[in-house]
C-alpha positions in Angstrom: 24.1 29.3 6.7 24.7 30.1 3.0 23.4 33.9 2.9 22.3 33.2 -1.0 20.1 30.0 0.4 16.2 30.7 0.0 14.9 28.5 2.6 18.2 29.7 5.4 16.7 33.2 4.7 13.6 32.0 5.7 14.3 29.6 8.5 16.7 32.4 10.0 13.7 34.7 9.7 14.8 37.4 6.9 12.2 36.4 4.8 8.2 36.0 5.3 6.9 33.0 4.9 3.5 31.2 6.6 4.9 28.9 9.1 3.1 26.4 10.4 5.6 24.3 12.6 8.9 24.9 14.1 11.6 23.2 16.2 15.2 23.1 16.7 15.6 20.5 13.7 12.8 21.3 11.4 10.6 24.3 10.1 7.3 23.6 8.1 5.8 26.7 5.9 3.4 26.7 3.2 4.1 26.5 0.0 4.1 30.0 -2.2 3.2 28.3 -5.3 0.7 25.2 -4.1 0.8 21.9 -6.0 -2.7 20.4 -4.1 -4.9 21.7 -1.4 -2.5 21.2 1.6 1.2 22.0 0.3 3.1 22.2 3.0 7.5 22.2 2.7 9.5 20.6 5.6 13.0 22.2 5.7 16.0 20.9 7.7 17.4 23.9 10.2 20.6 22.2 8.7 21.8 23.7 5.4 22.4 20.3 3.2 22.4 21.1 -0.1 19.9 17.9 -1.0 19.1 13.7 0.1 22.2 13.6 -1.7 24.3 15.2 0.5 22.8 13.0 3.4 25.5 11.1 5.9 25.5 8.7 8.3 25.0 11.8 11.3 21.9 13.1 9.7 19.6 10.5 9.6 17.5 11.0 13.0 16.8 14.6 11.1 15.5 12.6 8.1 13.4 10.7 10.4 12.3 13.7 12.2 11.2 15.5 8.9 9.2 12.6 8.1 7.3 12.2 11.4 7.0 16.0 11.0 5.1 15.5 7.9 2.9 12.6 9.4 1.8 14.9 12.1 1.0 18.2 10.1 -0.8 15.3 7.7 -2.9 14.7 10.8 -3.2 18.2 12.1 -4.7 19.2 8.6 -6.8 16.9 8.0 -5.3 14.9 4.8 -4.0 11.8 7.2 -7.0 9.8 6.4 -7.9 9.9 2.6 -3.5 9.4 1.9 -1.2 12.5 1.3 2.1 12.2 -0.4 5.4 13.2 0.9 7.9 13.9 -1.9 12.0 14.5 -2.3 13.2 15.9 -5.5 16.8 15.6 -5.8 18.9 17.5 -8.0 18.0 19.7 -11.3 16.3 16.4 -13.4 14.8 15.2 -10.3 12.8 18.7 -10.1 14.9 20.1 -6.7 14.9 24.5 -7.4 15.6 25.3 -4.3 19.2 23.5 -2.9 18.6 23.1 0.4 17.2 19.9 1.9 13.1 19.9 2.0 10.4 17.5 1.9 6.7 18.7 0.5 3.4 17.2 2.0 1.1 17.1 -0.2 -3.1 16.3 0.4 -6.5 17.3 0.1 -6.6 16.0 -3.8 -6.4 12.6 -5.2 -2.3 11.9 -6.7 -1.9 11.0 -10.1 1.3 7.8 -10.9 3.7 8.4 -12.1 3.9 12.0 -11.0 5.5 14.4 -13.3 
């Protein structure tokens, strides 16, 4: 664990944070700074630095994150009318925080393109 990563600080439990799921691959808290109704950020117990940084040994964790965000979709109530689950990958691609996370996103119609 990188001791100057955010969301390892979190995870590891040295910083506060509204969780709302937890495993031994994946943590779910709410977002600080909300983007839509239901903001919810899915973060890999792994430290990879972003998708880019994905190999061939991590992808039943992607797949795990995503079914993740399916279910807390559901368990909040935004499964029905669409939510949107978003990966921003490096600086341009709007990542601040360099450590692999996935936001769900509902309770508001989405805008395309986003951003």
């Amino acid at each position: 664990m990188p001791s100057d990563c955010l969301f390892c600080r979190i995870i590891a439990g040295q910083l506060p944070a509204s969780q709302v799921y937890s495993d031994d691959s994946v943590v779910a808290i709410r977002d600080i700074a909300p983007q839509a109704p239901t903001h919810i950020l899915l973060l890999s117990r792994k430290h990879i630095a972003s998708v880019a940084d994905v190999g061939e040994k991590d992808r039943d964790l992607l797949g795990k994150i995503l079914a993740v965000g399916a279910e807390l979709a559901a368990r909040e109530g935004v499964a029905t009318d669409g939510y949107r689950l978003v990966v921003n990958t490096g600086r341009n691609g709007g990542q601040t925080v360099d450590h692999l996370h996935v936001h769900l996103l509902g309770g508001r119609p989405m805008a395309w393109p986003p951003g």
